[in-house]
C-alpha positions as CSV (number, residue, x, y, z in Angstrom):
1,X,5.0,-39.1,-33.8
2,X,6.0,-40.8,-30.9
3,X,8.3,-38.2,-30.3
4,X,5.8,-35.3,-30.2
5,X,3.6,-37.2,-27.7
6,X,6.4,-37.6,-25.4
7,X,7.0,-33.6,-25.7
8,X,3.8,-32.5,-25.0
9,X,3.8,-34.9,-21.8
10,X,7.0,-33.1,-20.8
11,X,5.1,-30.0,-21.2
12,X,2.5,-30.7,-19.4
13,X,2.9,-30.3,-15.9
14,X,4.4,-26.6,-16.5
15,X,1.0,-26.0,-18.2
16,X,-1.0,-27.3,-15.5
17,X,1.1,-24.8,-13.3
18,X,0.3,-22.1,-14.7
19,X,-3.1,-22.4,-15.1
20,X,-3.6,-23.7,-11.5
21,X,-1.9,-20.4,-10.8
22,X,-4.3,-18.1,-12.4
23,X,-6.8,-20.0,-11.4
24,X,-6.3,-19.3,-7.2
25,X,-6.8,-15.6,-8.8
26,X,-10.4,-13.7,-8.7
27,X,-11.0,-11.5,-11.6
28,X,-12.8,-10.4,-13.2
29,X,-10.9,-9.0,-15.3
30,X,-10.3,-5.2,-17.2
31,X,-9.0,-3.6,-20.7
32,X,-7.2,-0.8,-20.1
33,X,-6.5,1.8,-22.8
34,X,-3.9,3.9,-22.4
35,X,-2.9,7.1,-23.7
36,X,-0.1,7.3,-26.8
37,X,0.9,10.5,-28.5
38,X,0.1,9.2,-31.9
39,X,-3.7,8.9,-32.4
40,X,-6.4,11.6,-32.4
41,X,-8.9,11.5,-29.7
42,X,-11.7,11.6,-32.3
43,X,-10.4,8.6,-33.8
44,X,-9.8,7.2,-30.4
45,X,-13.5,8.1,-29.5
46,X,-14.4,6.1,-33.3
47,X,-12.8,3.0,-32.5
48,X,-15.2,3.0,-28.9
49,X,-17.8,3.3,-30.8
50,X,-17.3,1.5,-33.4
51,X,-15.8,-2.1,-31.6
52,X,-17.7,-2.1,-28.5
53,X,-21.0,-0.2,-29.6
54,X,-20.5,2.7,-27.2
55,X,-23.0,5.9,-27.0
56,X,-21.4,9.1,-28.6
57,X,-21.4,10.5,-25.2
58,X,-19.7,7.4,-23.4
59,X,-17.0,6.8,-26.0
60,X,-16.1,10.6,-25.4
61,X,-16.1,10.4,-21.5
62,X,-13.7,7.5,-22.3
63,X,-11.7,9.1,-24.9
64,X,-11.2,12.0,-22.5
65,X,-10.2,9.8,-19.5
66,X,-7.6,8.5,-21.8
67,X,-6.6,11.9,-22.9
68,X,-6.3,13.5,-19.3
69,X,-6.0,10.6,-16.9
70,X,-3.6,8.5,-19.4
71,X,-5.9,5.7,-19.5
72,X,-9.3,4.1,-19.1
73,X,-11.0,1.1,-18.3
74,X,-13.4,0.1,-21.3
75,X,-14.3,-3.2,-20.5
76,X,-14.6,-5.7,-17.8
77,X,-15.8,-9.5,-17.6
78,X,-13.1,-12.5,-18.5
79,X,-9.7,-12.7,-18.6
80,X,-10.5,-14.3,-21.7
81,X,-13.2,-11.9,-23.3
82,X,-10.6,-9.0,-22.1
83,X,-7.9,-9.9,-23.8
84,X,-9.5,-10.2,-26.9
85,X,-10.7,-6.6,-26.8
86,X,-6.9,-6.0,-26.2
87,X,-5.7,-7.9,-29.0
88,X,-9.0,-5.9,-31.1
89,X,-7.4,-2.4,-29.7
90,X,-4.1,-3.4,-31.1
91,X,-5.7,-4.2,-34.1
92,X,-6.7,-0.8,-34.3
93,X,-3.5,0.9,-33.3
94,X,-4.3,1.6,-29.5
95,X,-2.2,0.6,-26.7
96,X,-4.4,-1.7,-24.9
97,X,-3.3,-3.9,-21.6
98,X,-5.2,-6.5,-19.5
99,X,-5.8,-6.5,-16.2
100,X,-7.2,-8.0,-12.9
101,X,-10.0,-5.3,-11.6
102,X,-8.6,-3.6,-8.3
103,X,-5.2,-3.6,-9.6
């Protein structure tokens, strides 16, 4: 057990590092979908709907920026919060990326 502590001490500082690094960053923060040649738009526009509670109308405007701009912005708030609607687009088969807002 001693052992382990001793890792994670190691590891520690590289840690801190990184999170001072994202940290010095603004946000907030953005899921992007992007468009794939695999799934339909309708079912594209169903998963809007269906994971973040979208209007018909909104989850097409969104769908359709997807389909002719190759991506949209769906959500915006915390890194954190973001990349769980990534990992939740994945989930359902859409290519999904984080980013900071302005990017």
């Amino acid at each position: 057990a001693r052992a382990g502590v001793g890792l994670m001490s190691i590891a520690s500082p590289e840690i801190d590092e990184r999170t001072d690094l994202h940290a010095s960053t603004s946000g907030p923060w953005q899921t992007v979908v992007w468009n794939d040649p695999v799934n339909l738009m309708s079912y594209v526009a169903h998963v809007f709907r269906e994971y973040f509670g979208f209007s018909k109308e909104k989850a097409n405007l969104l769908m359709l920026a997807v389909h002719h701009d190759g991506h949209a912005v769906v959500a915006e708030g915390s890194r954190e919060q973001m990349e769980l609607h990534a990992q939740a687009m994945h989930d359902y088969g859409l290519w999904a990326t984080v980013r900071e807002a302005g990017s």
